[in-house]
C-alpha positions as CSV (number, residue, x, y, z in Angstrom):
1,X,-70.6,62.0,13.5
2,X,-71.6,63.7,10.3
3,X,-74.0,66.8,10.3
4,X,-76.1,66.5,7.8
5,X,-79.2,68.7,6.9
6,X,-82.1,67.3,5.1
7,X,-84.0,69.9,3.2
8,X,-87.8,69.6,3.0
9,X,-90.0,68.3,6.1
10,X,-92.9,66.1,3.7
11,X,-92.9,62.1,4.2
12,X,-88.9,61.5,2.8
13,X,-87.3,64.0,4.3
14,X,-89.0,63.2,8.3
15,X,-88.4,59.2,7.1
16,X,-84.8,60.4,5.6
17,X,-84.0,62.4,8.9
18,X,-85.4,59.5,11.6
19,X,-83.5,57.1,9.6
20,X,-80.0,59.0,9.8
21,X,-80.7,60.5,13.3
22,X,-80.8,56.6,14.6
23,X,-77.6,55.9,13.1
24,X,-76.0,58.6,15.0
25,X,-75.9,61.6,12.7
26,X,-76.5,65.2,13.7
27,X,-79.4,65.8,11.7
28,X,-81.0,69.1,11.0
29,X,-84.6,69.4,9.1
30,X,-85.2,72.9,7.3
31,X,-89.1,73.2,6.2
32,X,-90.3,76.1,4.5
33,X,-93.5,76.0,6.2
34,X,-95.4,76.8,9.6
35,X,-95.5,72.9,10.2
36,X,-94.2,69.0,8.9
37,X,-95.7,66.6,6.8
38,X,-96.1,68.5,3.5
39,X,-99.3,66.8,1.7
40,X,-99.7,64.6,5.0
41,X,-101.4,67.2,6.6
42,X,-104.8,67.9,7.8
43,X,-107.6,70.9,5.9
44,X,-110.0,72.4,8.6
45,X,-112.8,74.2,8.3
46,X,-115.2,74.3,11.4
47,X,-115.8,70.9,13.0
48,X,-115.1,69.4,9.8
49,X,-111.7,67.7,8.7
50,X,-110.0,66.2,5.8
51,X,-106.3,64.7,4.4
52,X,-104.6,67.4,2.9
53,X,-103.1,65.0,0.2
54,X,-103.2,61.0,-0.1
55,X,-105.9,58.9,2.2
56,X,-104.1,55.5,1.5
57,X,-100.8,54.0,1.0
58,X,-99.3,51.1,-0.9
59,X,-96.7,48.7,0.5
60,X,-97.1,49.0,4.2
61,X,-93.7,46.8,4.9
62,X,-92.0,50.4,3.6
63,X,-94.0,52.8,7.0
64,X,-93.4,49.4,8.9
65,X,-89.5,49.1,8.6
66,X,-88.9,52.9,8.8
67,X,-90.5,52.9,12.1
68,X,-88.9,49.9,13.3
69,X,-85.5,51.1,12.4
70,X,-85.9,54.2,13.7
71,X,-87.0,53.2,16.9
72,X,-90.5,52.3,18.5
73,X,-92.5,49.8,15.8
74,X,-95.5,51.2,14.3
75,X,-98.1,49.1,15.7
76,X,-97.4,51.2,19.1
77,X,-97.7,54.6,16.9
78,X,-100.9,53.6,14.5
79,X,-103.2,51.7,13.1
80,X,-102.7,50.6,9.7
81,X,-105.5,48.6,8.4
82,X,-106.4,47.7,5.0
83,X,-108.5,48.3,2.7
84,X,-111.4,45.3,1.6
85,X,-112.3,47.8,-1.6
86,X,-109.1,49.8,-2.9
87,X,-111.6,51.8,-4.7
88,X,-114.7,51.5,-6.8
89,X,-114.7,52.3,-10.6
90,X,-118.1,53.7,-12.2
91,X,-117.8,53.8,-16.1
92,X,-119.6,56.0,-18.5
93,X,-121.8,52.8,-19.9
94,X,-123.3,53.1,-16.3
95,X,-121.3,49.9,-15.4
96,X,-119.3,49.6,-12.5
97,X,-116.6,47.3,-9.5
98,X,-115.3,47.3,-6.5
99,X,-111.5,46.4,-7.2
100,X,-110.8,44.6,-4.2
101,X,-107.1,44.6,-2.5
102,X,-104.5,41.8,-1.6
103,X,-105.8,39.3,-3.7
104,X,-105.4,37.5,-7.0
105,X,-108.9,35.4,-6.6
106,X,-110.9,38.4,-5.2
107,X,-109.9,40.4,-8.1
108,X,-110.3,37.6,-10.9
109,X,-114.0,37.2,-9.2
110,X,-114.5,41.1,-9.8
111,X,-113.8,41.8,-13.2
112,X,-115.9,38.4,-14.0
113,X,-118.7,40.1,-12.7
114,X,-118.3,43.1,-15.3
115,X,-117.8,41.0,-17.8
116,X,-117.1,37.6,-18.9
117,X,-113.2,36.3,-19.3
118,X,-112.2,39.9,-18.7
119,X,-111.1,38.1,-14.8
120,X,-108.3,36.3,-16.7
121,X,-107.5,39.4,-19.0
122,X,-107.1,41.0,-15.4
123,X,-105.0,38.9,-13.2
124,X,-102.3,37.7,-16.8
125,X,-102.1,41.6,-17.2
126,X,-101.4,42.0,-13.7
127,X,-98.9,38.9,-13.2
128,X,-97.2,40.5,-16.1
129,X,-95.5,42.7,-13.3
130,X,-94.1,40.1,-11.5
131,X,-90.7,39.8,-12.4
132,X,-90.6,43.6,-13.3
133,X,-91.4,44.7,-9.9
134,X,-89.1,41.8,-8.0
135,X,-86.1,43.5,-10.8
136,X,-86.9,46.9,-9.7
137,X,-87.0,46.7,-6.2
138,X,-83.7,44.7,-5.6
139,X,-81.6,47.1,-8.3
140,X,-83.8,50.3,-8.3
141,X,-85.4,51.1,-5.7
142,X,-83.1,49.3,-2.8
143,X,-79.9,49.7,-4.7
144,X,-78.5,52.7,-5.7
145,X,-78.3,53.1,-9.5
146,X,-74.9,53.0,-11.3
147,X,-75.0,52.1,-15.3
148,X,-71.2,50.7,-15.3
149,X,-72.6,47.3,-12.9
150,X,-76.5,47.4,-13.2
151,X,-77.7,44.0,-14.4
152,X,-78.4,43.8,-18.3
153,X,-81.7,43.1,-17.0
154,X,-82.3,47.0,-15.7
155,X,-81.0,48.6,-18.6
156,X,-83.3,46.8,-20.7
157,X,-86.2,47.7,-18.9
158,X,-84.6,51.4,-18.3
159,X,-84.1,51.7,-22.3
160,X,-87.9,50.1,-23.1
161,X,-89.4,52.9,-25.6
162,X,-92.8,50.9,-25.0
163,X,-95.6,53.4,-23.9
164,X,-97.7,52.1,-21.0
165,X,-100.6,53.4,-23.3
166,X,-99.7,50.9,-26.5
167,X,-99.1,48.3,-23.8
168,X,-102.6,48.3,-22.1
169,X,-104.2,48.3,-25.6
170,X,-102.4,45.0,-26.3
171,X,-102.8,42.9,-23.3
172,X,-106.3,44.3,-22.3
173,X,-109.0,44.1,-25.3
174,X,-111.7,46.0,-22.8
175,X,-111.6,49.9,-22.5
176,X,-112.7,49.8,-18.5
177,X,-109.6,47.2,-17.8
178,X,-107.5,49.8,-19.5
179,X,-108.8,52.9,-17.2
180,X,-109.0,50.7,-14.0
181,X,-104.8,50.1,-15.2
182,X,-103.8,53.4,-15.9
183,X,-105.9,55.8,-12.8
184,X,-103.5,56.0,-10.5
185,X,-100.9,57.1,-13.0
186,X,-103.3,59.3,-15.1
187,X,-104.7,60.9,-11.4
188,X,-101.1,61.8,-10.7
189,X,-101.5,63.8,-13.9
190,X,-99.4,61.6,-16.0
191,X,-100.3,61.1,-20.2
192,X,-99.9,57.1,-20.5
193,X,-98.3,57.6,-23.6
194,X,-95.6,59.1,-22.1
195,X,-95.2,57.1,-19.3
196,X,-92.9,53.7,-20.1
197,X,-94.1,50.3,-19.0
198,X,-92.2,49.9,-15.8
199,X,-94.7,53.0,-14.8
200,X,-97.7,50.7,-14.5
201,X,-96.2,48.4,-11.9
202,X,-99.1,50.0,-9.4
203,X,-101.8,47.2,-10.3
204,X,-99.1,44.5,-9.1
205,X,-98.5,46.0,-5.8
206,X,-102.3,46.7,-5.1
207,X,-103.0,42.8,-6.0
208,X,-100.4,41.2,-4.1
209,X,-100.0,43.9,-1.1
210,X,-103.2,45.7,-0.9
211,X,-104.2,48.9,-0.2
212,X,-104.1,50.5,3.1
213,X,-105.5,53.9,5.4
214,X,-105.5,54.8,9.0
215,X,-108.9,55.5,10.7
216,X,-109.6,58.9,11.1
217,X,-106.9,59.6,8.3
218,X,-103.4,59.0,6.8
219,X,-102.3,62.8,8.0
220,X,-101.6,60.7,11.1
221,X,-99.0,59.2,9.9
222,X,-97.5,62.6,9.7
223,X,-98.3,63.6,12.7
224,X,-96.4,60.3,13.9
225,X,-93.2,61.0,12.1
226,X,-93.2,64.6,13.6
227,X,-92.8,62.8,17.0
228,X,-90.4,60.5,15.5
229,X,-88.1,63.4,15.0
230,X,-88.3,64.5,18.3
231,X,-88.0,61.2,19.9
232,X,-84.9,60.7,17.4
233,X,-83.2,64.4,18.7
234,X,-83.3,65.9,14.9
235,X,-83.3,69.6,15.3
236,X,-86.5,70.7,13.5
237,X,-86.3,74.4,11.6
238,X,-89.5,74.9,10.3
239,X,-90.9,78.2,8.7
240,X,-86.8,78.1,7.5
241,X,-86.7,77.6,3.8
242,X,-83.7,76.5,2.2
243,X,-82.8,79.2,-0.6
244,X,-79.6,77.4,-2.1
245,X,-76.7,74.9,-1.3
246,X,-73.3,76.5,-0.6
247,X,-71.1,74.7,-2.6
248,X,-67.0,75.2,-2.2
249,X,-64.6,73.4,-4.1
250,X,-67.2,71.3,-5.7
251,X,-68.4,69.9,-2.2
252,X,-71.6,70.7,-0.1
253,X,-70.6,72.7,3.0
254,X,-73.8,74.1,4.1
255,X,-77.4,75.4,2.9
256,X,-78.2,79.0,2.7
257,X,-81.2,79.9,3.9
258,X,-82.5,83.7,4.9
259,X,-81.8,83.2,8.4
260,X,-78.1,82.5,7.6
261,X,-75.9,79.2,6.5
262,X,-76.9,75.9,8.2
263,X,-73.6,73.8,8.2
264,X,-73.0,70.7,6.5
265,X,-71.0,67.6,5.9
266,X,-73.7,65.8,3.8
267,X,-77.1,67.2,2.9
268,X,-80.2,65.5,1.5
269,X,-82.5,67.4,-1.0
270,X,-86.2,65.9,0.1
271,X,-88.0,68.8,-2.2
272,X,-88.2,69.4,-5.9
273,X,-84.6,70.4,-6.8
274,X,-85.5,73.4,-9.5
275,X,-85.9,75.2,-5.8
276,X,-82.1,75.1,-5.2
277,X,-79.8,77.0,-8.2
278,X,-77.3,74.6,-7.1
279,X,-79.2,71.9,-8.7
280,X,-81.7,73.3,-10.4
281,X,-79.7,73.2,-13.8
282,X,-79.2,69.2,-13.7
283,X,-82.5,69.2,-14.1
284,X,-84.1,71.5,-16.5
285,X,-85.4,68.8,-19.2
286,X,-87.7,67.6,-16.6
287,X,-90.9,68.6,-15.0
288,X,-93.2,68.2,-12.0
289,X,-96.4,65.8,-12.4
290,X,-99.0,68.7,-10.8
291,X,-101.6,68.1,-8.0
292,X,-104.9,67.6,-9.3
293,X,-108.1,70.1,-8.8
294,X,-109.1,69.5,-4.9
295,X,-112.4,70.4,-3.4
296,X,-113.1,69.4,0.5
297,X,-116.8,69.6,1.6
298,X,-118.4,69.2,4.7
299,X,-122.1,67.5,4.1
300,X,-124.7,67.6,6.5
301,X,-128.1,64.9,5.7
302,X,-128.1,62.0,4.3
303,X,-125.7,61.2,1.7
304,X,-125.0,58.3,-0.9
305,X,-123.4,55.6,1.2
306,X,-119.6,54.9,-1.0
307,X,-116.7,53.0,-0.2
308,X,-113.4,54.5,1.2
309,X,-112.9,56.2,-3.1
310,X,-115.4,56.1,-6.0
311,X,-113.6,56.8,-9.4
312,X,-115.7,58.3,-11.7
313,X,-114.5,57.7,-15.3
314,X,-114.7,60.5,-18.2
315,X,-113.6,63.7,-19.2
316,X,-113.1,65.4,-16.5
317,X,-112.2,62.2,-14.3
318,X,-113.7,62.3,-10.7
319,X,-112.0,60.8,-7.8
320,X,-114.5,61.1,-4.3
321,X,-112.7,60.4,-0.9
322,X,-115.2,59.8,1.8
323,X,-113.0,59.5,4.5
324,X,-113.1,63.3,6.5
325,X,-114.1,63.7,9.6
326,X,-117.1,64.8,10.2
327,X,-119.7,65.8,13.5
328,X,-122.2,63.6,14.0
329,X,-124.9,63.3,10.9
330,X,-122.4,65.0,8.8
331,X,-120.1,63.9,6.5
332,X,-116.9,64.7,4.7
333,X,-115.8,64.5,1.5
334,X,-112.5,65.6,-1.0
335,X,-113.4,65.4,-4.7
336,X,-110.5,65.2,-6.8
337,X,-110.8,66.4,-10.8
338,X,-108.5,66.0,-13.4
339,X,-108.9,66.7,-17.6
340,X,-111.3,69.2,-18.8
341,X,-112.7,71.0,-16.1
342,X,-115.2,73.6,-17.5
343,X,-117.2,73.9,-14.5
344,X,-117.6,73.6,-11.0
345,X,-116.7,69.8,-9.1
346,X,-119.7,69.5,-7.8
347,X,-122.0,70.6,-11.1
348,X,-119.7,68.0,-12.9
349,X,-119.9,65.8,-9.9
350,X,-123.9,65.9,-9.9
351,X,-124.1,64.9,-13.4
352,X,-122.7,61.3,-12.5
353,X,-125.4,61.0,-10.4
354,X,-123.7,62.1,-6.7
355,X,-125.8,65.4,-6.5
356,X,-124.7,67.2,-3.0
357,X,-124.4,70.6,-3.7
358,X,-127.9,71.5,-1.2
359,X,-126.3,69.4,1.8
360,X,-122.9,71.5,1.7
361,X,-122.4,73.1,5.0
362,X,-118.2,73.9,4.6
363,X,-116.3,73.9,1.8
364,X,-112.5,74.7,0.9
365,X,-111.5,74.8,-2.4
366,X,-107.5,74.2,-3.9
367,X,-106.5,74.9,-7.0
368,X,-103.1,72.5,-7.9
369,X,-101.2,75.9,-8.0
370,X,-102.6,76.8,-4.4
371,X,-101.8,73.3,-3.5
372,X,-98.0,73.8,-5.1
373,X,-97.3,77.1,-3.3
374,X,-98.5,75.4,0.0
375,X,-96.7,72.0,0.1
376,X,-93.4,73.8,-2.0
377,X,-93.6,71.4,-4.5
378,X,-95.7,68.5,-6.1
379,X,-95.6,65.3,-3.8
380,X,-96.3,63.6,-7.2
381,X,-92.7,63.7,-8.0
382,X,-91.1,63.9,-11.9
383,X,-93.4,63.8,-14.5
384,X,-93.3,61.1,-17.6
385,X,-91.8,62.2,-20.7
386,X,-90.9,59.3,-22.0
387,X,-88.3,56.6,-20.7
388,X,-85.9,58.9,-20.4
389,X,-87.2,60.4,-17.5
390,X,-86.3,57.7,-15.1
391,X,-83.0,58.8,-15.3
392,X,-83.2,62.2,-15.8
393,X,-84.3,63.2,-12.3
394,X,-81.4,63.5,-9.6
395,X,-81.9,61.1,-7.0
396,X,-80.1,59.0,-4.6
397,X,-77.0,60.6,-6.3
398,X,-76.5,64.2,-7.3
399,X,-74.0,65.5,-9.2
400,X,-72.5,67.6,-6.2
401,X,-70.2,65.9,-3.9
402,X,-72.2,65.6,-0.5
403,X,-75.8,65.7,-1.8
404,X,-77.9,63.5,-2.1
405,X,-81.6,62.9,-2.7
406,X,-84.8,61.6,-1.5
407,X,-88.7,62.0,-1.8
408,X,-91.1,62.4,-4.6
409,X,-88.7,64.4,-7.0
410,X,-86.0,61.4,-6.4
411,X,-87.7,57.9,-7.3
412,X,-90.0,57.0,-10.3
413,X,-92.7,55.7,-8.2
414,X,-95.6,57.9,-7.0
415,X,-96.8,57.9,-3.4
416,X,-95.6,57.3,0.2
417,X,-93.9,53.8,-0.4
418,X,-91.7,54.6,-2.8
419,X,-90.2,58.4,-1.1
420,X,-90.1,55.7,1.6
421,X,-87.9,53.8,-0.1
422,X,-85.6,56.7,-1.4
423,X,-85.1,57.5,1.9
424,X,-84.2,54.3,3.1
425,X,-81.8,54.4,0.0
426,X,-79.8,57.7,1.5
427,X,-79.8,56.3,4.9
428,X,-78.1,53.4,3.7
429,X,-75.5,55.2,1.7
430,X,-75.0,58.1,4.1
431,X,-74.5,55.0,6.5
432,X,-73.4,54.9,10.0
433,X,-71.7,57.9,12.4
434,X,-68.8,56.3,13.3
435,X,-68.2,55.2,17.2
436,X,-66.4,57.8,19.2
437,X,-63.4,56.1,21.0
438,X,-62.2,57.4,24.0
439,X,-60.5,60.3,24.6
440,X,-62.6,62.3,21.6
């Protein structure tokens, strides 16, 4: 039985720690903060509540097998339901769809509706990502990464000096295909021109997997991993930040904390590794992706009836969440901003039409460097500079015997799915405690 400590307590280091507890490691977690989940986490204010960070997930196979291998299956823990309408674009030519989710044909019929033949433009730019996605997650994602046996294949697509941004221009003649392409990416605060190809592989999974929340909010889902833990046996440290890895004779034998030094035969670095000295040089030609501008408000009235996220396109771009909890005749909503923001959310927010600044009755405002200092880190991992990147982050290996990585910081995908999958990925190599035989 190995002890291994997993540093960080957001969605890959819980899924990292239930994974490892099950196969029979002595697993510690070390949070920094008062309480798990990191961005899965709940904002109060009064009777009014919101998701701290993300309100949907892609790739629900990911939560599904982590639960399942980790003990009781989610279905008995949540209910993960999709999405009909992933989100709704508005454009500045007063146009507008719903994209819907899980669905070649729905999707074809939607951007036919904005415009004629821009359906097929659609779906051929999406099937695109096909073979790219099915090469990634067999040798990237579920494999970990060596460049002495990774398939020609990989390194190709690793080595691609393509920009996303030159490749929407090209395969999508329409500028609101283009922005429906790149939002996710460009609301994680990414510059598409920076970001390589294999970056836009989002629009593929949202097609072919949909989109998917939990009523009453995907902070649950944290909430469900806490108890996980527990279930699991993982000792739980939170309010214990880890200050640096105690490294001897070029191996991991603990992590240094204020408290004192947690012992260790393996650890796994869940947070962004610049925190850790140990590590924190491997890294220094890369940077986080930062949170966007957040603004929670509790309405009370009548307000404009919108699906589960209205994007409104521009400069600054507008992202409303209307999925908060909310007393009865109230409502609750998180406005998101990124770009040029000269002015308050809701001044830039009324100007698209969605005035609501009389009915606000609660509000809580977070700036991305209040949202940094309270999460530790940016849950929207490594920022794109360029192709490079991809392997310029640490992650599943470090280069420190005994450490590996997981989370946002340690896969090129943004979101829960893929820290999912980096998780799984340490599990797997960490592997299984071996049986005690008698007389241990």
């Amino acid at each position: 039985m190995a002890r291994v400590v997993v540093v960080g307590g957001g969605f890959g280091g819980m899924a990292a720690a239930a994974r490892l507890a099950r196969l029979g490691h002595e697993v510690t977690l070390l949070e920094r903060s008062e309480q798990l989940g990191g961005a899965l986490t709940t904002v109060r204010h009064g009777d009014f509540a919101w998701d701290a960070g993300p309100t949907s997930t892609l790739l629900p196979a990911v939560v599904r097998d982590l639960f399942r291998k980790s003990g009781r299956p989610l279905e008995r823990e949540l209910d993960l339901q999709p999405l009909d309408v992933v989100r709704e674009h508005r454009f500045d030519d007063g146009s507008a769809m719903q994209l819907p989710g899980g669905s070649r044909a729905a999707q074809l019929a939607a951007f036919d509706a904005l415009g004629t033949g821009l359906g097929r433009q659609w779906v051929d730019h999406v099937a695109s990502y096909g073979e790219t996605w099915e090469l990634l997650r067999k040798e990237w994602y579920e494999r970990p990464f060596d460049p002495d046996v990774a398939p020609r294949e990989l390194m190709t697509l690793l080595g691609r000096r393509e920009s996303l941004h030159k490749r929407l221009r090209q395969s999508l003649r329409d500028d609101r295909l283009r922005l429906v392409a790149g939002h996710r990416l460009v609301m994680d605060g990414h510059d598409l021109r920076q970001a390589p190809v294999l970056a836009g592989v989002d629009v593929y999974l949202e097609q072919r997997f949909g989109a998917w929340t939990v009523p009453g909010g995907l902070a649950a889902l944290g909430t469900a991993m806490a108890d996980r833990l527990a279930l699991r046996g993982v000792t739980v440290l939170t309010g214990t930040p880890a200050t640096d890895l105690v490294v001897r004779e070029g191996r991991v034998t603990a992590v240094r904390t204020p408290g004192g030094e947690v012992d260790a035969d393996q650890v796994v670095v869940a947070v962004d590794p610049r925190r850790l000295p140990a590590l924190a040089s491997y890294v220094r030609r890369t940077m986080p992706a930062f949170p966007p501008v957040v603004c929670h408000v509790g309405l009370e009235g009548d307000v404009p009836d919108l699906p589960h996220e209205v994007v409104l396109h521009g400069d600054p771009l507008l992202v409303v969440r209307t999925g908060g909890r909310a007393p009865d005749g109230a409502a609750a909503w998180t406005v998101l901003g990124r770009g040029r923001i000269a002015e308050d959310l809701l001044t830039a927010l009324a100007r698209h039409g969605l005035d609501v600044r009389a009915q606000v009755v609660a509000r809580v405002d977070r700036t991305p460097r209040d949202l940094v200092d309270a999460w530790g880190g940016s849950p929207h991992g490594v920022l794109w500079q360029g192709p490079r990147t991809a392997r310029a982050r640490l992650g599943p290996r470090t280069p420190v015997a005994g450490v590996l990585a997981a989370g946002a910081h340690a896969t090129t995908g943004s979101g829960l799915p893929f820290a999912g999958l980096s998780a799984a990925l340490v599990a797997e190599m960490v592997g299984r405690a071996p049986r005690r035989t008698s007389g241990q």
